[in-house]
mmCIF file as gemmi writes it, N, C-alpha and C atoms, coordinates in Angstrom:
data_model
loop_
_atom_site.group_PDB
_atom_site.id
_atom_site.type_symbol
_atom_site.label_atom_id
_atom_site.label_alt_id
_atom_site.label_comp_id
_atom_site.label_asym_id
_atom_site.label_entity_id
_atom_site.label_seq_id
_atom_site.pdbx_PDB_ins_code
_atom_site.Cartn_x
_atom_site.Cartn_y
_atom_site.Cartn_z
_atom_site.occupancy
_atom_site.B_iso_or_equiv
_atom_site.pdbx_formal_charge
_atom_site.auth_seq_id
_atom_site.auth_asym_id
_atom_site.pdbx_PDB_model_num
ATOM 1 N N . UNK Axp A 1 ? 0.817 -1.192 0 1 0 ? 1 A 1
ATOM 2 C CA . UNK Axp A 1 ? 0 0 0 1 0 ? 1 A 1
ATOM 3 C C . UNK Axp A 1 ? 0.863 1.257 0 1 0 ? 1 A 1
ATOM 4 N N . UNK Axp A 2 ? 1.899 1.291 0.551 1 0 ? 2 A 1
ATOM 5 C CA . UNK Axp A 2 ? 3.051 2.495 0.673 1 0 ? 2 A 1
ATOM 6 C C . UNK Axp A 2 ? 3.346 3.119 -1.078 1 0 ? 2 A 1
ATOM 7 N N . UNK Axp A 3 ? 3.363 2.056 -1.958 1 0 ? 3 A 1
ATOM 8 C CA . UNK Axp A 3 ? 3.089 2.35 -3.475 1 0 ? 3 A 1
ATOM 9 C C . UNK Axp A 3 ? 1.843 3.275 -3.675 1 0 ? 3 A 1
ATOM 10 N N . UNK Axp A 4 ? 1.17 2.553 -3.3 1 0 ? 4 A 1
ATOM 11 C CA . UNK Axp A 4 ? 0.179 4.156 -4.464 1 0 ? 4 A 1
ATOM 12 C C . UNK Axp A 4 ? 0.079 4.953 -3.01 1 0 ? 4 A 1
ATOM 13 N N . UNK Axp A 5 ? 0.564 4.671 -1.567 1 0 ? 5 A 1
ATOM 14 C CA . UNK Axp A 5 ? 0.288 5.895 -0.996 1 0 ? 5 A 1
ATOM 15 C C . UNK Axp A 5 ? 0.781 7.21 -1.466 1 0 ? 5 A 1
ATOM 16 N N . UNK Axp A 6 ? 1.965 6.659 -1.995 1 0 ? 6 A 1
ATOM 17 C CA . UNK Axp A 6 ? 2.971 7.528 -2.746 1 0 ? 6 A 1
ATOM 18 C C . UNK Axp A 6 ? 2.711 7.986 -3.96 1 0 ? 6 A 1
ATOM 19 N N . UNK Axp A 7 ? 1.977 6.998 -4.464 1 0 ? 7 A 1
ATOM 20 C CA . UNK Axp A 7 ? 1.541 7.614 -6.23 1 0 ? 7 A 1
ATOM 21 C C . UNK Axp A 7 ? 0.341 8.701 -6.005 1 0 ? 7 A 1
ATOM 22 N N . UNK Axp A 8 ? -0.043 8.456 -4.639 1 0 ? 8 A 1
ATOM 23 C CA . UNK Axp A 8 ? -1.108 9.578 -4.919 1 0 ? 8 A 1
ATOM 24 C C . UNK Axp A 8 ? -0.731 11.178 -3.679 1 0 ? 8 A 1
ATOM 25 N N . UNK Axp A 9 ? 0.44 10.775 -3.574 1 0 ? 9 A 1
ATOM 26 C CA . UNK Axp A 9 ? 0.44 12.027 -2.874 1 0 ? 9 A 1
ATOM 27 C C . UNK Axp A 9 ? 1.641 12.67 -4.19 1 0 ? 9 A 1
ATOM 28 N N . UNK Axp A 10 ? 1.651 12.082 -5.32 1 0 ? 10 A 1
ATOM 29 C CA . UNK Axp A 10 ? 3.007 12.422 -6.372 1 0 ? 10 A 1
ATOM 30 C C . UNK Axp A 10 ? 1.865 12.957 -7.222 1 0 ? 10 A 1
ATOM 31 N N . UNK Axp A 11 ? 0.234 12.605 -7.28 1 0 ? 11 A 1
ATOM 32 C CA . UNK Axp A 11 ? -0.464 12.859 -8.596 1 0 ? 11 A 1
ATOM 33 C C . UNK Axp A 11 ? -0.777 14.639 -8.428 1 0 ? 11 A 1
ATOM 34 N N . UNK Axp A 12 ? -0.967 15.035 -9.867 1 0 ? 12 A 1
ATOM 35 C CA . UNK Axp A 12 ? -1.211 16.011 -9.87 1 0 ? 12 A 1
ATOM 36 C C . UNK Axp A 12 ? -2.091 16.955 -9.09 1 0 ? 12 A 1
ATOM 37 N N . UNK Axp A 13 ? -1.813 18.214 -8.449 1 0 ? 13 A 1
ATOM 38 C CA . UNK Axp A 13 ? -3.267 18.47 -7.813 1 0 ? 13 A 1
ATOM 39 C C . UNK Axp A 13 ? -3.683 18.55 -6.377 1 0 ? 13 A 1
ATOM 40 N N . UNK Axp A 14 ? -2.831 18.129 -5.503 1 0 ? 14 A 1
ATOM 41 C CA . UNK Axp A 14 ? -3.606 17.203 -4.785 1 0 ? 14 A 1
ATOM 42 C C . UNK Axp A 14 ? -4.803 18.287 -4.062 1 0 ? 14 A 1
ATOM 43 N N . UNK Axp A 15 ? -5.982 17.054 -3.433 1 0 ? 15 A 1
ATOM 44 C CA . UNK Axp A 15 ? -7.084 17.872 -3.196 1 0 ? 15 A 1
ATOM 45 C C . UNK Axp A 15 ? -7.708 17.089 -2.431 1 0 ? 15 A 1
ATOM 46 N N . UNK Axp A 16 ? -7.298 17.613 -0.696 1 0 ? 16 A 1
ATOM 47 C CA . UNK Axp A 16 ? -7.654 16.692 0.755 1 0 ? 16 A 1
ATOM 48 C C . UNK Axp A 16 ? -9.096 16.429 0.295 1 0 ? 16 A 1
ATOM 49 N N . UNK Axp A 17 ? -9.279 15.699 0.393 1 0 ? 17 A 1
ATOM 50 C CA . UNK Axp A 17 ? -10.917 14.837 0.449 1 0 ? 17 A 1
ATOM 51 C C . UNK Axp A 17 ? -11.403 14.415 -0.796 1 0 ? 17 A 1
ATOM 52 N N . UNK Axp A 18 ? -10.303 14.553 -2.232 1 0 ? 18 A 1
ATOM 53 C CA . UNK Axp A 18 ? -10.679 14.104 -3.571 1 0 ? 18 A 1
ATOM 54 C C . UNK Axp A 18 ? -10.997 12.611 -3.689 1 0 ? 18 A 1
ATOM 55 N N . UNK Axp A 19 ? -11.777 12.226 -4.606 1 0 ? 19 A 1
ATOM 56 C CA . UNK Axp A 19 ? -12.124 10.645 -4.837 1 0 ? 19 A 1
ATOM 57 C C . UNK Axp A 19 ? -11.696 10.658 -6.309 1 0 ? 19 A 1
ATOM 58 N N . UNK Axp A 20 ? -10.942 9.618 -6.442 1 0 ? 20 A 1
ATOM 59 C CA . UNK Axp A 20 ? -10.668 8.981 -7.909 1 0 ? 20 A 1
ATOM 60 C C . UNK Axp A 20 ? -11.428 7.485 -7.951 1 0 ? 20 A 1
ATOM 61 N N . UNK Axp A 21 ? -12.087 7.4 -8.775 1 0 ? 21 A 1
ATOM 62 C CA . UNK Axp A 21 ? -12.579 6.359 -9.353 1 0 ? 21 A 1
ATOM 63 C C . UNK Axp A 21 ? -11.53 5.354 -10.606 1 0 ? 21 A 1
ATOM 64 N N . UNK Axp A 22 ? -11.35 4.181 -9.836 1 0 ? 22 A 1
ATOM 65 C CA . UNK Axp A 22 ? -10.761 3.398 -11.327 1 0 ? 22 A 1
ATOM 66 C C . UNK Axp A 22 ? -11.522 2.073 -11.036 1 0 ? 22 A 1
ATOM 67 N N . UNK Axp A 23 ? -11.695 1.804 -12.589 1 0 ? 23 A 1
ATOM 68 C CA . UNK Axp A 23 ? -12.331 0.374 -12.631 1 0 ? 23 A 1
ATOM 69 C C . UNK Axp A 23 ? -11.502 -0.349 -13.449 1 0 ? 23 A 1
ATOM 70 N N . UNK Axp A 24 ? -10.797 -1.463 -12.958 1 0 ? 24 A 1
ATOM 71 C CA . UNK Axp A 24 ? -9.779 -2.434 -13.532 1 0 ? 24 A 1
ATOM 72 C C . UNK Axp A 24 ? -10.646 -3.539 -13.827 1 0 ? 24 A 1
ATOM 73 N N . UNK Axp A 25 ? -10.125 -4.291 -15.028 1 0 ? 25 A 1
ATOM 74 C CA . UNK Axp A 25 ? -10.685 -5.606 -15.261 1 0 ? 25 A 1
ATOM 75 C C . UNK Axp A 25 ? -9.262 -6.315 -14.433 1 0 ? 25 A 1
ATOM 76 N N . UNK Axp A 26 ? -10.206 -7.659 -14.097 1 0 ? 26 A 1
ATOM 77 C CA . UNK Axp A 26 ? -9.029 -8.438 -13.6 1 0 ? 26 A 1
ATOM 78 C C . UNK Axp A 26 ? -9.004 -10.224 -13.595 1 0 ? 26 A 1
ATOM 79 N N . UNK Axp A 27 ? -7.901 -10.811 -13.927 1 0 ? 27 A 1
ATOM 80 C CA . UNK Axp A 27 ? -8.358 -12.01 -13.965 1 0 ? 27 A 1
ATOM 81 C C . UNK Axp A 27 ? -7.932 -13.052 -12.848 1 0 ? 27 A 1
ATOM 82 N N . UNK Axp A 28 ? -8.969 -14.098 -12.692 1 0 ? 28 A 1
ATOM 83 C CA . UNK Axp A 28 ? -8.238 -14.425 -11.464 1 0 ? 28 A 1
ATOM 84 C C . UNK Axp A 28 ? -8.378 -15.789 -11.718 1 0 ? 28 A 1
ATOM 85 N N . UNK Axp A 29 ? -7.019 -16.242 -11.256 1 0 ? 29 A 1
ATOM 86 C CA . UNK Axp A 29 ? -6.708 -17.734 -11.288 1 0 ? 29 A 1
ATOM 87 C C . UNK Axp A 29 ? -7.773 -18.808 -10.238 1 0 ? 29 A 1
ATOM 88 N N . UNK Axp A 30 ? -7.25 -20.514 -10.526 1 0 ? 30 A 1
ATOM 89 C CA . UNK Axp A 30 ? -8.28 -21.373 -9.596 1 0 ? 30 A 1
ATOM 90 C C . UNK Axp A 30 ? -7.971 -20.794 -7.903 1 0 ? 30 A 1
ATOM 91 N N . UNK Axp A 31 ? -7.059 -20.25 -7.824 1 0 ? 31 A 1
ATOM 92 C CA . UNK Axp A 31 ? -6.769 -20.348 -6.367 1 0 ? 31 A 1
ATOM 93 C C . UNK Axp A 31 ? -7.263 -19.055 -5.877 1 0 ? 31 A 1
ATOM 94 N N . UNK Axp A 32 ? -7.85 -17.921 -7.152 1 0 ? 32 A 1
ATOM 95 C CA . UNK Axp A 32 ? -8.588 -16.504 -6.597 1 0 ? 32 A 1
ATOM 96 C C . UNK Axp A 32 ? -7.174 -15.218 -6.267 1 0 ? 32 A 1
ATOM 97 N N . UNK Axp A 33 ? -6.313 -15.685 -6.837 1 0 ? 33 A 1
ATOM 98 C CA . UNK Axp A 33 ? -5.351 -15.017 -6.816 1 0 ? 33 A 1
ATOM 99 C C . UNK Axp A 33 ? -5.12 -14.047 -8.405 1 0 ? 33 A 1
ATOM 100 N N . UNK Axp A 34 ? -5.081 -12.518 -8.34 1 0 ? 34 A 1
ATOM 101 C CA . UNK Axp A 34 ? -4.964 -11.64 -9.773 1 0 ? 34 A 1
ATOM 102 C C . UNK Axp A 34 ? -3.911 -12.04 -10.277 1 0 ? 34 A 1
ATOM 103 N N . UNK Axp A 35 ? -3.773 -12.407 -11.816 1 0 ? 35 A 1
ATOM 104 C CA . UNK Axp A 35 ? -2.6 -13.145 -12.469 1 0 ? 35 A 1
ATOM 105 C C . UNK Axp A 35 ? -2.686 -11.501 -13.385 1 0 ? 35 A 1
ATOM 106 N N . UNK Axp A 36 ? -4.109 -10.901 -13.401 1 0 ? 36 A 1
ATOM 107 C CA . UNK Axp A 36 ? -3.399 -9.897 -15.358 1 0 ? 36 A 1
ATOM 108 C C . UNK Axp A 36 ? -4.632 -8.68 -14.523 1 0 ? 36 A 1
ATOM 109 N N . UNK Axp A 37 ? -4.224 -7.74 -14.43 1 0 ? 37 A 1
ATOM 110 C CA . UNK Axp A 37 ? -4.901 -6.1 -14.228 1 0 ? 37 A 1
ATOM 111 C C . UNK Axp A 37 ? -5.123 -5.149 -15.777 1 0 ? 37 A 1
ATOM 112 N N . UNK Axp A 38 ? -5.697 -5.084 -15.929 1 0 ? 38 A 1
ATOM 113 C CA . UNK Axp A 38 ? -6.369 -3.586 -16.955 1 0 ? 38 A 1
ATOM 114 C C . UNK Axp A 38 ? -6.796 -2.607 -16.444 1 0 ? 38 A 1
ATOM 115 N N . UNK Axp A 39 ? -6.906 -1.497 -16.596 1 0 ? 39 A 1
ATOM 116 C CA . UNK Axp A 39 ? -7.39 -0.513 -16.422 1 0 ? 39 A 1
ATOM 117 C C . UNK Axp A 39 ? -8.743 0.205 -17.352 1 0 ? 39 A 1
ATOM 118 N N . UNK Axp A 40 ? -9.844 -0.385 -17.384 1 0 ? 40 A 1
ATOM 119 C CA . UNK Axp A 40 ? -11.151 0.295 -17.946 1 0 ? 40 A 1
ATOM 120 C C . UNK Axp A 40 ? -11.724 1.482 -18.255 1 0 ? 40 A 1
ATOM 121 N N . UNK Axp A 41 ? -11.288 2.294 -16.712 1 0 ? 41 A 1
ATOM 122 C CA . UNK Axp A 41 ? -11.995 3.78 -16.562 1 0 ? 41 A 1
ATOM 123 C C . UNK Axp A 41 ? -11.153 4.228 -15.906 1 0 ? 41 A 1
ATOM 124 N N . UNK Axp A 42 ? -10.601 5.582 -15.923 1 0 ? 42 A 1
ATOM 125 C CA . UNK Axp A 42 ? -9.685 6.13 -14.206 1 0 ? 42 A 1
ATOM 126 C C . UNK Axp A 42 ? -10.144 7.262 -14.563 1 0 ? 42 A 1
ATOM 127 N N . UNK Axp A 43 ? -10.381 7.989 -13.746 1 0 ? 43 A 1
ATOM 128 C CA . UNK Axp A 43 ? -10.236 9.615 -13.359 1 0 ? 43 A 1
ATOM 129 C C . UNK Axp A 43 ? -8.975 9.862 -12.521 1 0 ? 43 A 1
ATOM 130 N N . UNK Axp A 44 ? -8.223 8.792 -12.619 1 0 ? 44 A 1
ATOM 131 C CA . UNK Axp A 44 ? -6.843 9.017 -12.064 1 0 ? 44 A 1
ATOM 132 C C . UNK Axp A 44 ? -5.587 9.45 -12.688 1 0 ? 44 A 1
ATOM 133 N N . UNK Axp A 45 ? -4.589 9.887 -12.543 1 0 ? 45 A 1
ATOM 134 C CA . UNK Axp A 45 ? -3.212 9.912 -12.826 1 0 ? 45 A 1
ATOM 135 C C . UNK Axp A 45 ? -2.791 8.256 -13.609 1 0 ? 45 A 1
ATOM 136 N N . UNK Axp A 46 ? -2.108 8.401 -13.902 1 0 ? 46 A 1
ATOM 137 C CA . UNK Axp A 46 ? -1.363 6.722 -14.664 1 0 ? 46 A 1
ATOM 138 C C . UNK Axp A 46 ? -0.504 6.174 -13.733 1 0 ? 46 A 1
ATOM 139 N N . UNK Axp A 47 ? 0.371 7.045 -12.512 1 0 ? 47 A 1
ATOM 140 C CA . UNK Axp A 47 ? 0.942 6.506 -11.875 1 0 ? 47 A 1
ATOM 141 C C . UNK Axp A 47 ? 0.304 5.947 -10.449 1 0 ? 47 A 1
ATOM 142 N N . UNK Axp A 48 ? -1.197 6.903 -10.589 1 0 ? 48 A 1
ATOM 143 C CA . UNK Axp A 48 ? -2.089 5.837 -9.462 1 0 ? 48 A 1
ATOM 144 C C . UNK Axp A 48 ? -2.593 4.782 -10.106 1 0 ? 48 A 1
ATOM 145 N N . UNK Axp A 49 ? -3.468 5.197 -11.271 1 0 ? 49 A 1
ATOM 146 C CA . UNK Axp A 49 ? -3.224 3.807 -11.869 1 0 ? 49 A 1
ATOM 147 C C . UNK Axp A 49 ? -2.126 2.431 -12.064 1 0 ? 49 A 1
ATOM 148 N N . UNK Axp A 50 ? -1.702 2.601 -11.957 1 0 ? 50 A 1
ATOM 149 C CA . UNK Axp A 50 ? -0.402 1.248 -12.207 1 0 ? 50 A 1
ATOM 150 C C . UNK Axp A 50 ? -0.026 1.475 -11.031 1 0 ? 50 A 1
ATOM 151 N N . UNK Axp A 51 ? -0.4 2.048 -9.581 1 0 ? 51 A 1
ATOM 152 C CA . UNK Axp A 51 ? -0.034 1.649 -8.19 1 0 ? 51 A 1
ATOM 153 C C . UNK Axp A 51 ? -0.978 0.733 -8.166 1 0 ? 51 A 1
ATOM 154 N N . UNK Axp A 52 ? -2.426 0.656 -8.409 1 0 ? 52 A 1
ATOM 155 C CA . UNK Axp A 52 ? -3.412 -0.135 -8.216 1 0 ? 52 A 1
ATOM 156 C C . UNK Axp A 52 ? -3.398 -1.161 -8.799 1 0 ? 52 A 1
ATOM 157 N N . UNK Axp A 53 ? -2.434 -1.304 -10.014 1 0 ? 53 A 1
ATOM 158 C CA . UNK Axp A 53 ? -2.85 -2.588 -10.531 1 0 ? 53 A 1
ATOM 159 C C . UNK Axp A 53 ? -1.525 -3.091 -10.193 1 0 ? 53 A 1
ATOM 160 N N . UNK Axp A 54 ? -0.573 -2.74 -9.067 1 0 ? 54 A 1
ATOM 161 C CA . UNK Axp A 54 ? 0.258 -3.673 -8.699 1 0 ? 54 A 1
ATOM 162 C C . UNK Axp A 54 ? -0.329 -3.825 -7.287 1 0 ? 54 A 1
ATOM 163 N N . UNK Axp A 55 ? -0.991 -3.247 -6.574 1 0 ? 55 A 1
ATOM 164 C CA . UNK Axp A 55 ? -1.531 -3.331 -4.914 1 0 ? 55 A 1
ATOM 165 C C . UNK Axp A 55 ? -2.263 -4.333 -4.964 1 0 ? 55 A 1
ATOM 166 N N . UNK Axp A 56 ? -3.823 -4.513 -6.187 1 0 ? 56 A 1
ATOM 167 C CA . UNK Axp A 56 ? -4.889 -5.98 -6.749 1 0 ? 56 A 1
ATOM 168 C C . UNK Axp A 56 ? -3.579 -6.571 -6.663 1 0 ? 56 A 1
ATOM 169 N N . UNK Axp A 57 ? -2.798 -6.816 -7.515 1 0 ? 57 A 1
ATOM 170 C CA . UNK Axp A 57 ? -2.01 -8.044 -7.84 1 0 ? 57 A 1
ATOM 171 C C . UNK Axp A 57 ? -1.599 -8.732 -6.507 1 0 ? 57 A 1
ATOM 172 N N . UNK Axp A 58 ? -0.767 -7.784 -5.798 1 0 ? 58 A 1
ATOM 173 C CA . UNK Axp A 58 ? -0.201 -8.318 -4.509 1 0 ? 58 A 1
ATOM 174 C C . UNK Axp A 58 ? -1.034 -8.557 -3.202 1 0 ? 58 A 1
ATOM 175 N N . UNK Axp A 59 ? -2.416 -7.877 -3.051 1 0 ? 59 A 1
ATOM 176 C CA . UNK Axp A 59 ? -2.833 -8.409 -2.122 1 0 ? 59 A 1
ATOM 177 C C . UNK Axp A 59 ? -4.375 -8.453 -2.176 1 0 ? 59 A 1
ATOM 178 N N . UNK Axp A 60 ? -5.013 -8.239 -3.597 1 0 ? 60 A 1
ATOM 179 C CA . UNK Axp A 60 ? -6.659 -8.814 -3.717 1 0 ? 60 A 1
ATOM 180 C C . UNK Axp A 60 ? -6.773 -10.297 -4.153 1 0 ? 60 A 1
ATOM 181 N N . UNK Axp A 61 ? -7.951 -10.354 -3.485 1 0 ? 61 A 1
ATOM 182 C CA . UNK Axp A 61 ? -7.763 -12.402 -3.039 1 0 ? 61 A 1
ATOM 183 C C . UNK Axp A 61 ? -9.832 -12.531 -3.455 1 0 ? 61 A 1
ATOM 184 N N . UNK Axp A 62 ? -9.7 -13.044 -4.034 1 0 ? 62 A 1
ATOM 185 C CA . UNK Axp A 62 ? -11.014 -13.563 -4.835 1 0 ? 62 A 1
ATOM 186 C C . UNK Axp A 62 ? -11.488 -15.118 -4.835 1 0 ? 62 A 1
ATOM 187 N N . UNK Axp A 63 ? -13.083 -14.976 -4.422 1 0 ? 63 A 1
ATOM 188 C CA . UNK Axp A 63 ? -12.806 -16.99 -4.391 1 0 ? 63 A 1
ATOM 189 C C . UNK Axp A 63 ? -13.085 -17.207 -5.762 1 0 ? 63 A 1
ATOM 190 N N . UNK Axp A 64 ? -12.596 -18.382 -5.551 1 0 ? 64 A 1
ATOM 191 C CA . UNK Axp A 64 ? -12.561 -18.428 -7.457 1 0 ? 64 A 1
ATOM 192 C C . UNK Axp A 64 ? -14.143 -18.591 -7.855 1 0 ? 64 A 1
ATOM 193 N N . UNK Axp A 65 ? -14.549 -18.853 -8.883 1 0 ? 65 A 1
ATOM 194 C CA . UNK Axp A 65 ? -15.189 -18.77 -9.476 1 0 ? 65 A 1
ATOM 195 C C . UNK Axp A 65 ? -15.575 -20.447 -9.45 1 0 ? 65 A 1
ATOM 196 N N . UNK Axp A 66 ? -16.843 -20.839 -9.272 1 0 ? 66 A 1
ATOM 197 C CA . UNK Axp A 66 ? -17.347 -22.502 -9.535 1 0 ? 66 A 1
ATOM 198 C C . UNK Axp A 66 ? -17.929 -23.12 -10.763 1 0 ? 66 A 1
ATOM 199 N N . UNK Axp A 67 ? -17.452 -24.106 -11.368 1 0 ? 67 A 1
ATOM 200 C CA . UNK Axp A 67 ? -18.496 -24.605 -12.231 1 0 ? 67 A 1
ATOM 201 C C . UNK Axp A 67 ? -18.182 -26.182 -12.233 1 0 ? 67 A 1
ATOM 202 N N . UNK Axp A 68 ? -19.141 -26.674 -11.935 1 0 ? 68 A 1
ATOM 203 C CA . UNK Axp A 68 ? -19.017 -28.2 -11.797 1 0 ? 68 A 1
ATOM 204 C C . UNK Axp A 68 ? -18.734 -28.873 -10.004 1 0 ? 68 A 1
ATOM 205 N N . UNK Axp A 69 ? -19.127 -27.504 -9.435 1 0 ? 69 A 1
ATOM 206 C CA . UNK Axp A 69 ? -17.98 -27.639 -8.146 1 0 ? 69 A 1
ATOM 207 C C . UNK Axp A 69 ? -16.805 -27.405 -8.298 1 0 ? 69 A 1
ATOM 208 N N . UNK Axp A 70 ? -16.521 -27.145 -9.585 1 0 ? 70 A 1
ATOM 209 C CA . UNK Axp A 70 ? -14.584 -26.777 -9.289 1 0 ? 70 A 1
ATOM 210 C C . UNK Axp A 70 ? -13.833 -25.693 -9.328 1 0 ? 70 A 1
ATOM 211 N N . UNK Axp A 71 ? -13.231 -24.82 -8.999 1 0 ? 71 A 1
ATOM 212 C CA . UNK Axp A 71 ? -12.637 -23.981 -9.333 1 0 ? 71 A 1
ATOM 213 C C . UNK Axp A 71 ? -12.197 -23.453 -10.766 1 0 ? 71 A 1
ATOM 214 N N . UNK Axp A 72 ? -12.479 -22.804 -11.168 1 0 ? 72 A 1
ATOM 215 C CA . UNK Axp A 72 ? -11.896 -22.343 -12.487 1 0 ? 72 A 1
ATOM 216 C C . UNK Axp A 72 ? -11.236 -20.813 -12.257 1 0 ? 72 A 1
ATOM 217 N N . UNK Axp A 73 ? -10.582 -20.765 -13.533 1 0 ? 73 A 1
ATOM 218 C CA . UNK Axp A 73 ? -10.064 -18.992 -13.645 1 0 ? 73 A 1
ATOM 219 C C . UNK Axp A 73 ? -11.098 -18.123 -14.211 1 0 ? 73 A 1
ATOM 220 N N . UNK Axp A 74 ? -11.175 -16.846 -14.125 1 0 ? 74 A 1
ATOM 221 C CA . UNK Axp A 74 ? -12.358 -16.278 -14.773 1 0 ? 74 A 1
ATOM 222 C C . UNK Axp A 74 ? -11.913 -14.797 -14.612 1 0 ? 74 A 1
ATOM 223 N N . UNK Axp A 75 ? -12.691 -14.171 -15.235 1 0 ? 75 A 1
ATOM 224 C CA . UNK Axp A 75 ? -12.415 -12.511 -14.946 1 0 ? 75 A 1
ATOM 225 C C . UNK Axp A 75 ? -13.463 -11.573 -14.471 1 0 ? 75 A 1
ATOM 226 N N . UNK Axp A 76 ? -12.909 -10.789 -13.664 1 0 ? 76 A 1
ATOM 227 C CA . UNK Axp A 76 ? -13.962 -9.931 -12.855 1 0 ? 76 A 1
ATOM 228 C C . UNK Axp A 76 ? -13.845 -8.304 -13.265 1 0 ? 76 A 1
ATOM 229 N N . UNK Axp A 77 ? -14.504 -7.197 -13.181 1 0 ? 77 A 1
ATOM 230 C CA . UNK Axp A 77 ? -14.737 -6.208 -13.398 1 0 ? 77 A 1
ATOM 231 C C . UNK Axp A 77 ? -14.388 -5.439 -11.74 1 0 ? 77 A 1
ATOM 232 N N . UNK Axp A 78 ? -13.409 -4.774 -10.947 1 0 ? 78 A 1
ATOM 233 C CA . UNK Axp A 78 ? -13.623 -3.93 -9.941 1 0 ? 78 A 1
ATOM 234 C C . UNK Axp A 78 ? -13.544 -2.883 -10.135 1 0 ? 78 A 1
ATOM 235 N N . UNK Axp A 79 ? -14.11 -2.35 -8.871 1 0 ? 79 A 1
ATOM 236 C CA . UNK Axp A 79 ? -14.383 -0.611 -9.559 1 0 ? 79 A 1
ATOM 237 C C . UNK Axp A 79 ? -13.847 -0.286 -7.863 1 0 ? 79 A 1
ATOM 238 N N . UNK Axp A 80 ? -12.524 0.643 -8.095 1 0 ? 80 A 1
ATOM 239 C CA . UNK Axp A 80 ? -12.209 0.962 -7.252 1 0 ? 80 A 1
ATOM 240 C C . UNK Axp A 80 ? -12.343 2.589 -6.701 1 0 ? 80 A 1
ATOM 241 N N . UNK Axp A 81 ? -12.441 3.269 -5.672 1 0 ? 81 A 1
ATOM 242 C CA . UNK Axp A 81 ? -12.573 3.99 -4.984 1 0 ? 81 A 1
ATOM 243 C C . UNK Axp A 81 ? -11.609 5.001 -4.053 1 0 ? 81 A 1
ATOM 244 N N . UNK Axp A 82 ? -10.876 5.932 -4.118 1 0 ? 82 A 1
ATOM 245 C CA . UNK Axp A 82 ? -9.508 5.802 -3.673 1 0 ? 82 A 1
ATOM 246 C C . UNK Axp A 82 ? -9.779 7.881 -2.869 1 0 ? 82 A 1
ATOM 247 N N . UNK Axp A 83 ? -9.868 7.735 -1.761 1 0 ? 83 A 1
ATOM 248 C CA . UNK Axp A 83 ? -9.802 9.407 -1.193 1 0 ? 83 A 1
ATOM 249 C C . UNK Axp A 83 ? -8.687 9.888 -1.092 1 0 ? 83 A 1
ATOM 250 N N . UNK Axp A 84 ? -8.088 10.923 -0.952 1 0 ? 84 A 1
ATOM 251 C CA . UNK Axp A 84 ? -7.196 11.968 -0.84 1 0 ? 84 A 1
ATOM 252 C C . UNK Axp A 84 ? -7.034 12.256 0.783 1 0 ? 84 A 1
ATOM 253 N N . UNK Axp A 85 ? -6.828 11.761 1.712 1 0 ? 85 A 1
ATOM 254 C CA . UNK Axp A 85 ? -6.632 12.069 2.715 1 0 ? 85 A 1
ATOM 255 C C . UNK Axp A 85 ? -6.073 13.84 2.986 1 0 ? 85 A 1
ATOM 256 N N . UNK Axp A 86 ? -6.14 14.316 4.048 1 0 ? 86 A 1
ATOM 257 C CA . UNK Axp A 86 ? -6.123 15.563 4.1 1 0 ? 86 A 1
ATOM 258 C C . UNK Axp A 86 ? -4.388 15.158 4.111 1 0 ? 86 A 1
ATOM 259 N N . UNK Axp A 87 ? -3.404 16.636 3.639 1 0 ? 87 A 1
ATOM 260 C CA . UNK Axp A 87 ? -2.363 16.888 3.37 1 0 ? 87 A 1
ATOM 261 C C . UNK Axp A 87 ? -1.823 16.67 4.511 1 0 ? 87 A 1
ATOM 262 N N . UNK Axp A 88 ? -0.618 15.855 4.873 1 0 ? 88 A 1
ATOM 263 C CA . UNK Axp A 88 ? 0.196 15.515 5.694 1 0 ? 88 A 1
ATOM 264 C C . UNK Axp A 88 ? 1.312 16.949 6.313 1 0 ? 88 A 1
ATOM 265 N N . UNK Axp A 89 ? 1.365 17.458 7.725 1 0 ? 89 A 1
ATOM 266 C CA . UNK Axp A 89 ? 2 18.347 8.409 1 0 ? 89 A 1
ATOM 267 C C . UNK Axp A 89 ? 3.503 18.521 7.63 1 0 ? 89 A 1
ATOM 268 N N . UNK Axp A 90 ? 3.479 19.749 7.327 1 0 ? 90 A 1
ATOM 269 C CA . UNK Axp A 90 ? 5.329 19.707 6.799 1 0 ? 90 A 1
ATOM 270 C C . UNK Axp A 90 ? 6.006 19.994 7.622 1 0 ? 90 A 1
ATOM 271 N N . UNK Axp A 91 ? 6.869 19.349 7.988 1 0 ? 91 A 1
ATOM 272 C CA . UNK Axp A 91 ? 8.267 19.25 8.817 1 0 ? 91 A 1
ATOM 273 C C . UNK Axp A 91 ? 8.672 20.851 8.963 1 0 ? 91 A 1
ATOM 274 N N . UNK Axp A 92 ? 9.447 21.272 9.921 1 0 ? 92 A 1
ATOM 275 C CA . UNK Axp A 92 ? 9.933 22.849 9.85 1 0 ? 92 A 1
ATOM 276 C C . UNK Axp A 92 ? 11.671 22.265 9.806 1 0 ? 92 A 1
């Protein structure tokens, strides 16, 4: 998470209480683990974008998907949500 904490205090703008919307496609293996991220929609920067689609990768966990009773791979649509926390105190 320290990745896009950083990509979004680097994005243009910043603006305490802003919401960026991104919706990634994503695919997820039998075990519900993201193997491949896209990016669909952002009202974001590119470098919050591609923080997010390495943060899904490393720690969004999905049950897989069933057919037959079994696990399969499949792909999902998330739509993510991301605030601007108010501006962090500057050091003197």
């Amino acid at each position: 998470m320290l990745m896009l904490a950083l990509a979004l205090q680097a994005a243009a703008a910043p603006v305490p209480g802003e919401e960026l919307t991104i919706v990634a496609k994503v695919e997820i293996d039998v075990a519900g683990r993201i193997t491949n991220c896209a990016i669909e929609k952002s009202e974001a920067p590119q470098n919050v974008n591609e923080a997010t689609c390495r943060t899904l990768a490393t720690k969004g966990r999905f049950k897989p998907k069933l057919e037959d009773g079994k696990p399969v791979a499949s792909t999902r649509e998330v739509r993510i949500r991301w605030r601007r926390d108010a501006a962090p105190a500057k050091a003197s």
